[in-house]
matplotlib code that plots the C-alpha trace (Angstrom):
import matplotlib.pyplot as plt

x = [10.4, 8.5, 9.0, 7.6, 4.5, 4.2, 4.8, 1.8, -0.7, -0.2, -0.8, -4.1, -5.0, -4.6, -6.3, -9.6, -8.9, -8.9, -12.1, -14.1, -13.1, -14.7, -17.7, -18.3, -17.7, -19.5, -22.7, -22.7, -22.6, -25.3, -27.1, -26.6, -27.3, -30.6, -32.0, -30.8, -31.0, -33.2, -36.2, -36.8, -36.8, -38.8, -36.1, -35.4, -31.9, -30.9, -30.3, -31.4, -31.8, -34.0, -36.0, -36.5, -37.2, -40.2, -41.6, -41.7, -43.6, -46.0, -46.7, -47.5, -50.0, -51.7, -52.2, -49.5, -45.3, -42.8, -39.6, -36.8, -34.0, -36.1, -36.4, -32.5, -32.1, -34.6, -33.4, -29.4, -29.4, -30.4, -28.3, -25.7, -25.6, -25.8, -22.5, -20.4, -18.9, -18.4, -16.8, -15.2, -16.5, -14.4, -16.1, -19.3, -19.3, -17.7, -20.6, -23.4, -21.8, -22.2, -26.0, -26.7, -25.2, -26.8, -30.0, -29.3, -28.2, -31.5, -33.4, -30.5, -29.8, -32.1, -30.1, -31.2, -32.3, -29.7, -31.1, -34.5, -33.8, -34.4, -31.8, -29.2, -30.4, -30.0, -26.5, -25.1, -26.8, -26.0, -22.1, -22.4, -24.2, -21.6, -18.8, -20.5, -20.2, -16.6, -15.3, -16.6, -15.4, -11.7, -11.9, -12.7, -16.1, -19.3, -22.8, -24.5, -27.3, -26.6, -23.0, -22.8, -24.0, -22.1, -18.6, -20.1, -19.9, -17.5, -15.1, -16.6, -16.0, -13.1, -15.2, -16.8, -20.6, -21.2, -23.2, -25.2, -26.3, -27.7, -29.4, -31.0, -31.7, -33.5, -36.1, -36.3, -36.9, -39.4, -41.5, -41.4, -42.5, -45.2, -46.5, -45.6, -44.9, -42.5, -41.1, -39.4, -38.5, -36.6, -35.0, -34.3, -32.5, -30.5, -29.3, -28.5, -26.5, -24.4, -23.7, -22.6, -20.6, -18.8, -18.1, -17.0, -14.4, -13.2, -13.2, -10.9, -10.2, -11.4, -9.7, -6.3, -3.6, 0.0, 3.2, 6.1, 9.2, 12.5, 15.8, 19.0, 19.1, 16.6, 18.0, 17.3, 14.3, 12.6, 13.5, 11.6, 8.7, 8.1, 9.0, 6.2, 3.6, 1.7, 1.7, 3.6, 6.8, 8.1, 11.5, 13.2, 16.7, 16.9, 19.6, 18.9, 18.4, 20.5, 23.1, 23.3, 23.7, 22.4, 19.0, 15.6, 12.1, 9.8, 6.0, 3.6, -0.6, -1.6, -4.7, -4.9, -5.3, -1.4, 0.0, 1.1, 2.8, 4.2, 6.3, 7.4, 8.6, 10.5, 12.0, 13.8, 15.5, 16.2, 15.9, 16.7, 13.6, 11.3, 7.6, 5.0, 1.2, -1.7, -5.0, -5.9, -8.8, -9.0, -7.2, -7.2, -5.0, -4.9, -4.7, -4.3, -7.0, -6.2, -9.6, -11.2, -10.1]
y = [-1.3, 1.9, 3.1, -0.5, 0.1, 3.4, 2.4, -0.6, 1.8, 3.9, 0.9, 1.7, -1.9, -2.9, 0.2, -0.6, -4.6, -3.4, -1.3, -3.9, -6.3, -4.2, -3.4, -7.5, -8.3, -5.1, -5.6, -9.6, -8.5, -6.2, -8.3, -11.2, -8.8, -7.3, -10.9, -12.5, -9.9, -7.0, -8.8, -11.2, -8.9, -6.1, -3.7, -1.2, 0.0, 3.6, 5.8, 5.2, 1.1, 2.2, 4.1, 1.7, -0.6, 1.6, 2.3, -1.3, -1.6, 1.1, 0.4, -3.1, -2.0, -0.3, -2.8, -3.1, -3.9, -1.3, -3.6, -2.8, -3.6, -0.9, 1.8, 2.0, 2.2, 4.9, 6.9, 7.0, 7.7, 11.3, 11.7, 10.1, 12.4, 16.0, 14.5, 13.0, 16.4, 17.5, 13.7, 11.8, 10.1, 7.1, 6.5, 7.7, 4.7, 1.9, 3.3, 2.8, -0.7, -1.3, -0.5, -2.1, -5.2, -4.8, -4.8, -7.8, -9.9, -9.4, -11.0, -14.0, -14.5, -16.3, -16.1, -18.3, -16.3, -16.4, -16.0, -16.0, -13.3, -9.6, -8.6, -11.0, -9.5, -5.8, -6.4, -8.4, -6.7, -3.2, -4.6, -6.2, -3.8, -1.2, -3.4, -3.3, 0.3, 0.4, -2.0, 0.0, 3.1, 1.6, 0.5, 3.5, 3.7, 3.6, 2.1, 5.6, 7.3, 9.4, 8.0, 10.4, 13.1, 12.5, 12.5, 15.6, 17.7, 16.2, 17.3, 21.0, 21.0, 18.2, 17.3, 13.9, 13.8, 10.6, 12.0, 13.9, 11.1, 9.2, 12.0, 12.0, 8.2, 8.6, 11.1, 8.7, 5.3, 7.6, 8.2, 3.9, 3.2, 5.8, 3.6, 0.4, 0.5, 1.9, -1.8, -2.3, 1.5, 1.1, -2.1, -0.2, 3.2, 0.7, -1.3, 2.0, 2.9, 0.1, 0.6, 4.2, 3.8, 0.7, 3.3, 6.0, 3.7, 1.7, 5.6, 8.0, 9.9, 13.4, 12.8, 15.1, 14.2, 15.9, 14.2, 15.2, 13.6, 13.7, 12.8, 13.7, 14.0, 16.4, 17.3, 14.2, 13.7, 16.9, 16.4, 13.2, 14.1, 17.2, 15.3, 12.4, 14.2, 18.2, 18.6, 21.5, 20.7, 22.8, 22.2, 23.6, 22.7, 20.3, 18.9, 15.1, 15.2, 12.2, 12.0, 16.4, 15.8, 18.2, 17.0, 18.1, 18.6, 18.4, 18.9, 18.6, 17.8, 15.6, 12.9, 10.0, 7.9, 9.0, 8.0, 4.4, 5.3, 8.6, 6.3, 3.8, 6.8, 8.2, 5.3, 4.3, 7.8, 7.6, 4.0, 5.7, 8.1, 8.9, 9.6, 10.8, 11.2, 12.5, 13.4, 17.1, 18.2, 21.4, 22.4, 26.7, 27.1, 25.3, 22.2, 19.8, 17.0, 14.1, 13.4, 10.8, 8.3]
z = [-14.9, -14.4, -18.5, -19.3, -17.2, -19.1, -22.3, -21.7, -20.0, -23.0, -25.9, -26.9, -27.5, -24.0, -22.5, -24.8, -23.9, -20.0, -20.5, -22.3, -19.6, -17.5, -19.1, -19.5, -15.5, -14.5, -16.6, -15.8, -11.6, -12.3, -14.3, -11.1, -8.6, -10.1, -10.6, -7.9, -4.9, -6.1, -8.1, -5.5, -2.7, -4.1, -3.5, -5.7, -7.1, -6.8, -10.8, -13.9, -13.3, -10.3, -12.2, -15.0, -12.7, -10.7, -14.2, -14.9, -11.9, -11.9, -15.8, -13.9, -11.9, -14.8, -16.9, -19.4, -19.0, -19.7, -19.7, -17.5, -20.3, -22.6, -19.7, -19.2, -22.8, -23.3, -20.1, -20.6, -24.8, -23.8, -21.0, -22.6, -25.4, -23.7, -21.7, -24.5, -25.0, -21.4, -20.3, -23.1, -26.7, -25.8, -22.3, -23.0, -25.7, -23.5, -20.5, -23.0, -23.9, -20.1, -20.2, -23.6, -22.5, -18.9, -20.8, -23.2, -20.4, -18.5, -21.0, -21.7, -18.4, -15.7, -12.2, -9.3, -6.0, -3.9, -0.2, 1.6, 4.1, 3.2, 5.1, 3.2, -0.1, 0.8, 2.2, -0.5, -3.2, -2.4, -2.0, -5.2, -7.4, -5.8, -6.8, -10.7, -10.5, -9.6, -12.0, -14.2, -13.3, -12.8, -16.1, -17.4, -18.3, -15.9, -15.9, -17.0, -15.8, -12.4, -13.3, -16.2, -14.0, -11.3, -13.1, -15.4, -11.6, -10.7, -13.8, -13.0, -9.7, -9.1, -5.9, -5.5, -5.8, -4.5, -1.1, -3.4, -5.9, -2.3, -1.8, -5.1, -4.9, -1.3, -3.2, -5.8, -3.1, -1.1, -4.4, -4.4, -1.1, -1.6, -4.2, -3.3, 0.3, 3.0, 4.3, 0.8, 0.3, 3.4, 2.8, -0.9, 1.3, 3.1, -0.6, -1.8, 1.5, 1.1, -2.8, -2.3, 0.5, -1.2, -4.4, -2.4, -0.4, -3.9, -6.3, -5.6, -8.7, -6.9, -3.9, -3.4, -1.2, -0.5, -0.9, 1.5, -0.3, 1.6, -0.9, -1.1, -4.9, -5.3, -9.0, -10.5, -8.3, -9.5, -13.2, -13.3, -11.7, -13.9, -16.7, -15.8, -14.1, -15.1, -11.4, -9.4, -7.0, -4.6, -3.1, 0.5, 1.8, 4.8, 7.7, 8.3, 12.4, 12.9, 9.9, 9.8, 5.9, 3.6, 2.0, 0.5, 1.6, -1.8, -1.6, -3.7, -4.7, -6.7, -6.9, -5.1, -8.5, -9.8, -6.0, -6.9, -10.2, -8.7, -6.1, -8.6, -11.1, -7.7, -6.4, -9.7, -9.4, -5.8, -4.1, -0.6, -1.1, 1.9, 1.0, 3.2, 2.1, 4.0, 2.6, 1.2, 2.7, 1.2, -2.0, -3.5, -6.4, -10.4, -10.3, -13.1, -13.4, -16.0, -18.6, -18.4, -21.2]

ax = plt.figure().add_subplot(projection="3d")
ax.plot(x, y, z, "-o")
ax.set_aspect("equal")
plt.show()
């Protein structure tokens, strides 16, 4: 079962099928939650969609319109480029589908508002547009703009950045209610509040955890994994507390994405295995983090 579920994740039609799935549902949410929840309310969306959407507002006051669709174009081609190389050609493409198609579906689209109350709009919103962001980042691709930046660090570093890119956003939002008012900036902290934290829950690609693996057939257990994983194993001898037999004690790191197909690899070799995980809070060595696709 588990060499069928490798042998499909590895067809390369179905992985670019399951990334433009994604891109389509994520841009469509965005597209919903921008029109029906951020427009309405005068809120304002943290990144690059924030920003096109302040500069569509400030060219506003001035006299003129700077579209929205145009300013996330305009603002994630550059950043887009100077990342290509550091994240990946395939997902750089597949992120700028997401914003083209963001963009086109803005002007298609016409989405009814959803709820009256400000309150309902920043807490639904921000849920929603964080759920665009993580459909397109389990699919392999993102929505660009801080996105890019964010998984550019993050390759660097192999920390998550999320924190940071709130941070960034707040600076951004105080600059808006500056302008435009502090009610709707803080409504606009709180929607971005809510979108980070649901991305940081849903995205765990930089998060490390250790496996404690307890088997009796440590052999065949050992061969597999280093056969189906580039991570490193260690190994002790055991004595089972109530049985006294002789078994083994296998640790290892590895990140919280590979979990779920690192058990299903294991238990075909050992159907009686024992695993353990807890979460790595702090990791010093090499450690072998999977590109992104």
């Amino acid at each position: 079962m588990y060499k069928k579920w490798k042998i499909w994740k590895k067809d390369v039609r179905v992985r670019y099928g399951i990334t433009a799935a994604a891109v389509l549902c994520s841009s469509l949410l965005q597209t919903f939650v921008i029109q029906a929840f951020v427009n309405p309310a005068g809120l304002l969306s943290g990144g690059f969609t924030g920003l096109a959407i302040l500069i569509d507002r400030v060219t506003s006051l001035l006299g003129f319109g700077f579209s929205t669709s145009l300013g996330m174009v305009l603002l994630n081609v550059p950043v887009a480029i100077l990342c290509s190389r550091s994240i990946n050609l395939k997902f750089t493409i597949f992120s700028m589908l997401q914003v083209f198609l963001t963009s086109g579906f803005l002007k298609i689209f016409d989405f009814n508002v959803m709820f009256q109350d400000q309150i309902l709009n920043v807490l639904f919103g921000g849920a929603l547009m964080g759920f665009s962001i993580v459909i397109a980042l389990k699919g392999n691709a993102s929505t660009g703009g801080t996105d890019f930046i964010a998984l550019y660090v993050s390759n660097k570093t192999g920390q998550s950045i999320w924190s940071y890119v709130f941070i960034g956003n707040v600076v951004l939002l105080t600059i808006f209610g500056r302008i435009f008012g502090w009610k709707y900036a803080g409504y606009s902290i709180i929607f971005q509040f809510v979108s980070t934290k649901i991305v940081s829950s849903f995205h765990h690609r930089y998060e490390r955890v250790t496996l404690q693996i307890t088997t009796t057939k440590a052999d065949e257990v050992i061969k597999a994994y280093v056969k189906g994983c580039r991570h490193g194993l260690s190994c002790v001898e055991a004595i089972g507390g109530y049985s006294r037999r002789k078994m083994y004690l296998l640790h290892t790191v590895v990140s919280s994405y590979e979990v779920n197909d690192i058990v299903r690899l294991l238990q075909e070799v050992d159907e009686n295995i024992i695993i353990n995980e807890f979460k790595t809070t702090n990791f010093f060595g090499k450690f072998y983090q999977a590109p992104l696709e």
